[in-house]
N, C-alpha and C positions, 0 to 999 in steps of 0.2 A: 244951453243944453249939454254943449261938450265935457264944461268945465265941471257941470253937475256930476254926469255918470267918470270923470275924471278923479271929484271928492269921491264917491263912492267905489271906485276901483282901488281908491286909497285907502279909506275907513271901513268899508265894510265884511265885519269878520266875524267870523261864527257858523259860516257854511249856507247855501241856498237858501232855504227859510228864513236866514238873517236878512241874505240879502234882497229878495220877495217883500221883507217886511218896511228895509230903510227906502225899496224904491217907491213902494205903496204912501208913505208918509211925504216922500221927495214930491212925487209927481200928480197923486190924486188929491191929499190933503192938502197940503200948503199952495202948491202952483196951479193944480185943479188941470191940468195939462189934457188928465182924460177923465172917463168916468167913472167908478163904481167896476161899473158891469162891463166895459171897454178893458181895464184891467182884469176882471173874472176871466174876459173872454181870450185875451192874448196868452193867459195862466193856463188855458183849459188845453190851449192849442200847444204849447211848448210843452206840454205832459203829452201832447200826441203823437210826436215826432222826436228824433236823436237828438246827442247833442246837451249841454251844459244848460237846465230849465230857466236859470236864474238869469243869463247870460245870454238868452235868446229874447228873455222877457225884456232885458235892457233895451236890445236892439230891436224886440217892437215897437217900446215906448220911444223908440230917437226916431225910426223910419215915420211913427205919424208923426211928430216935432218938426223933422226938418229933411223927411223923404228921404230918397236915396242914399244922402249924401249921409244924413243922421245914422242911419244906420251901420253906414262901415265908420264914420266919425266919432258914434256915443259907441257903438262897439268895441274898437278899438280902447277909445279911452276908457272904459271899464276893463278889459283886458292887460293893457299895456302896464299899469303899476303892479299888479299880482303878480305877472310873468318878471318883471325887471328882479322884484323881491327879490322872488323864489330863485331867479338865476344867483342871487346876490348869497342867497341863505346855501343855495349850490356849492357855491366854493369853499364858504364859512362851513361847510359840514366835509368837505373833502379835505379842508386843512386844519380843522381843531374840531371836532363832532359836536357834537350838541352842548347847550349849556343851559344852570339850573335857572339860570333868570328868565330864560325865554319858557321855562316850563312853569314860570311864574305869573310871566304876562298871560299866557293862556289860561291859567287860573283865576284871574281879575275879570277878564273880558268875558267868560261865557257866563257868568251869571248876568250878566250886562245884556248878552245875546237872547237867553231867554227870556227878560223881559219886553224887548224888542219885541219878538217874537209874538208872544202874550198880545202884545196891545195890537198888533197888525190882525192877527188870528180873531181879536174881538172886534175890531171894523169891518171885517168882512162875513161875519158872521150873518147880519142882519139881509143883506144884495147878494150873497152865496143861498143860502138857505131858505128860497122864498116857499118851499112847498112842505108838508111832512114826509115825501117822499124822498127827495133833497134832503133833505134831515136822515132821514135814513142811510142813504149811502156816503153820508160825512161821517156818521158814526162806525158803519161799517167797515171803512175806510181807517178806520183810528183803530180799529180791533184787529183788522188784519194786517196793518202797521205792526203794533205791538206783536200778534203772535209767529212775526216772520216771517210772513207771506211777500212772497218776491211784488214789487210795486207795481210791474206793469199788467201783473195777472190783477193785481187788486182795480185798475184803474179799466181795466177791457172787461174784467168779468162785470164791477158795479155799473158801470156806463150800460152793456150790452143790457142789463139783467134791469134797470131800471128803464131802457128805451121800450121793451116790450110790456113790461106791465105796465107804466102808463101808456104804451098803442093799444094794448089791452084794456088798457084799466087797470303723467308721467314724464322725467329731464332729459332735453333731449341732448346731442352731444352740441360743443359748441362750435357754432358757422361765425363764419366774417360778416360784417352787416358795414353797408354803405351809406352815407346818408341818404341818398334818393330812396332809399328800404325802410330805413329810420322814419323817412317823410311820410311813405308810404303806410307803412301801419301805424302812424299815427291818425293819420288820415281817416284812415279804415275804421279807428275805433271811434273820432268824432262825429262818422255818419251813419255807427251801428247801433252807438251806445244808449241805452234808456236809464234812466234812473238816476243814486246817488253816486259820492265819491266812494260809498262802497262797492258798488258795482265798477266805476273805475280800477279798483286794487284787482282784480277778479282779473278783469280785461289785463292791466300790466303785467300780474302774474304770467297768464297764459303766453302772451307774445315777447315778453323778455326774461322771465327767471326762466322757465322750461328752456329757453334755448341757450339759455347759458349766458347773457349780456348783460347781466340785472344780480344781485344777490339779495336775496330773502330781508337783510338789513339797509341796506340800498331801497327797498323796493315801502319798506314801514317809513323810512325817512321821510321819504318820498310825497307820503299820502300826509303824514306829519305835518310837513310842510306846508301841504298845499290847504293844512286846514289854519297853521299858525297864521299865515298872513292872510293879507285883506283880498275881496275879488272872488273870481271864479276859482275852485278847488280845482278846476283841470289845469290849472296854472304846476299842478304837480305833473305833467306832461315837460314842462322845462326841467326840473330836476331832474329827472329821469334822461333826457335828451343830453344833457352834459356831461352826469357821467358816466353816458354811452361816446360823445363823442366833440365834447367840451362846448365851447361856446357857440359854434354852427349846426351843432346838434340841438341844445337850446333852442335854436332860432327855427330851425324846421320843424321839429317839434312842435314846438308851442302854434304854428301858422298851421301845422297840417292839421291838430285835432280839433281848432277851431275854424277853421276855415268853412267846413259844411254847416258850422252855426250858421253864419253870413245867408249863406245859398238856403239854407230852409225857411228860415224868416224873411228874404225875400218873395220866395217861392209862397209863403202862405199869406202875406197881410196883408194882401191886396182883394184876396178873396173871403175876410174874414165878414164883412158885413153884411155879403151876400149870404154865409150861411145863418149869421142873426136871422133873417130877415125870413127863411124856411121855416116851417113850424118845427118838424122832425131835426132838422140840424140844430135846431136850435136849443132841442130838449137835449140832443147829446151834447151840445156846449155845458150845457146848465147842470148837467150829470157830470161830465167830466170838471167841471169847476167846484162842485161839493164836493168829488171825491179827493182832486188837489187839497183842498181844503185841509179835508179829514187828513191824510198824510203830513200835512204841516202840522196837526196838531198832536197827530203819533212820534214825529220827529221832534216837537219841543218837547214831548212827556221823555224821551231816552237820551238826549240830550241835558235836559232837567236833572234826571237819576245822573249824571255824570258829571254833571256843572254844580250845581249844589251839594257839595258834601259835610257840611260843618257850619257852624252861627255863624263863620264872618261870611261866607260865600251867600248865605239863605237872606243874609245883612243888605249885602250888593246887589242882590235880585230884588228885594224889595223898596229900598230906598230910589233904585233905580226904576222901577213899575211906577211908584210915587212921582219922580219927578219926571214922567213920560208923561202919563193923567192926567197929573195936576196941576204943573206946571210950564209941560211944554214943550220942556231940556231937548236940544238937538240932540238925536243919541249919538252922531260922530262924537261931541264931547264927554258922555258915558260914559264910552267904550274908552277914551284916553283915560280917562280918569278911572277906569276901572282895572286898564296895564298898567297903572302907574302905582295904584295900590297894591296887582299882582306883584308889583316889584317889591313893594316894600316887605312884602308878605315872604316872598322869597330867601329875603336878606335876614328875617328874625328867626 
């Protein structure tokens, strides 16, 4: 189990949905670990609560695997190679900025990601969707995606809105910051925070450019980062942490905004069965899991618009959809094969 969510803290790139979609194919398909609807429901619950979705959903599937211990164990190792990167990519951007190849391997790789994406979105269609009302708020869900509707009003107003009608029928100057502060509002945002890595940039802004610790390029690097490499994008919590306060900044960092992951997926999967098992709980599981849904597939449509832009990338998505289908292809080897073309793409 370790070594699994260990590959996938390694390979998995493309941002939450990607990662949603490699753990879906890891642990339901191939290993059969849980179910269907065991995965819907751990999905339904990490859209409920703070915290990195994709990251929490890990360390549901390790706590039932191997209990306690899977938890902080498949957690961490899905955490620990993003953060090491992202420390690694910290200093590469503090002492030579950015480079064209690395904006080349991200080039290769997402069209790799939305097909990923694509095939998870079509397996879970059929044990997401079992109602026409379910159908409704996966679609709604996708429309209020697209029109810019902040995620958690989309996910609280469709949940609330379909549990009744089926019952019915400014900068500020700059302070010294310490690391136990550093730790501290890191802390704060990993037990606040709902949504994507955009929402993340929102959060960083507020608590370090306004107070003057962070700089507006610093803070895009930042988010950059945490989306080029593999893992949780709150692994963009280490970049930020370094160069605030170098490599112990890094380290608290990275611990404080994940830390409340740990504690909320404890806190909830031990009670998840029981609320299966409610009729009422159980429709807002099944509400909150179409509406996941729908949001995953408004995130591959603007992800899509951004990953495909031209025959060779439209090429990579498809040849790649193809041999997910049809063939089988692990997408860890895609996804290489798909930075290694972004290289060469880079280099012509």
């Amino acid at each position: 189990m370790v070594l699994l969510m260990l590959r996938l803290g390694l390979t998995a790139f493309g941002g939450p949905a990607a990662h949603i979609a490699m753990l879906r194919e890891a642990v339901v398909v191939k290993r059969k670990w849980i179910t269907e609807q065991q995965f819907l429901d751990y999905l339904a619950v990490v859209n409920l609560i703070p915290g990195p979705n994709s990251t929490e959903l890990v360390m549901h599937v390790s706590f039932e695997k191997a209990g306690w211990r899977g938890l902080w164990l498949g957690g961490a190792a899905f955490i620990v190679p993003a953060a090491s990167l992202t420390l690694l990519f910290a200093w590469l951007y503090q002492e030579f900025g950015t480079t064209p190849v690395g904006i080349g391997i991200l080039a290769g790789i997402k069209p790799v990601v939305i097909a990923v994406i694509a095939q998870a979105i079509w397996g879970l269609l059929r044990p997401a969707l079992k109602t026409s009302s379910l159908s409704a708020v996966a679609f709604l869900a996708v429309m209020g995606y697209l029109l810019g509707l902040n995620e958690l009003l989309i996910l609280i107003g469709l949940v609330l809105a379909h549990f009744f009608l089926t019952r019915a029928k400014t900068v500020a100057a700059l302070e010294p910051i310490s690391l136990w502060l550093l730790f501290g509002l890191f802390l704060k945002i990993g037990a606040t925070l709902y949504g994507s890595g955009y929402v993340l940039l929102a959060y960083l802004k507020n608590e370090f450019v306004t107070r003057g610790w962070l700089t507006e390029p610093q803070l895009l690097a930042a988010v950059a980062i945490g989306q080029l490499t593999p893992g949780p994008v709150f692994s963009s919590a280490t970049f930020v942490g370094f160069q605030i306060a170098g490599v112990s900044g890094a380290i608290l960092a990275t611990i404080g905004i994940f830390l409340p992951a740990f504690l909320f997926v404890w806190a909830t999967h031990s009670w998840l069965e029981k609320l299966r098992s409610i009729p009422w709980t159980s429709r807002l599981l099944d509400a909150v899991g179409a509406a996941a849904l729908g949001l995953m597939v408004g995130v591959a449509l603007v992800l899509a618009r951004d990953a495909i832009v031209d025959m060779t990338t439209a090429l990579i998505a498809l040849l790649s959809a193809v041999a997910l289908v049809r063939f089988k292809v692990n997408s860890t080897w895609l996804i290489l094969t798909g930075a290694f073309l972004g290289v060469l793409y880079s280099l012509t």
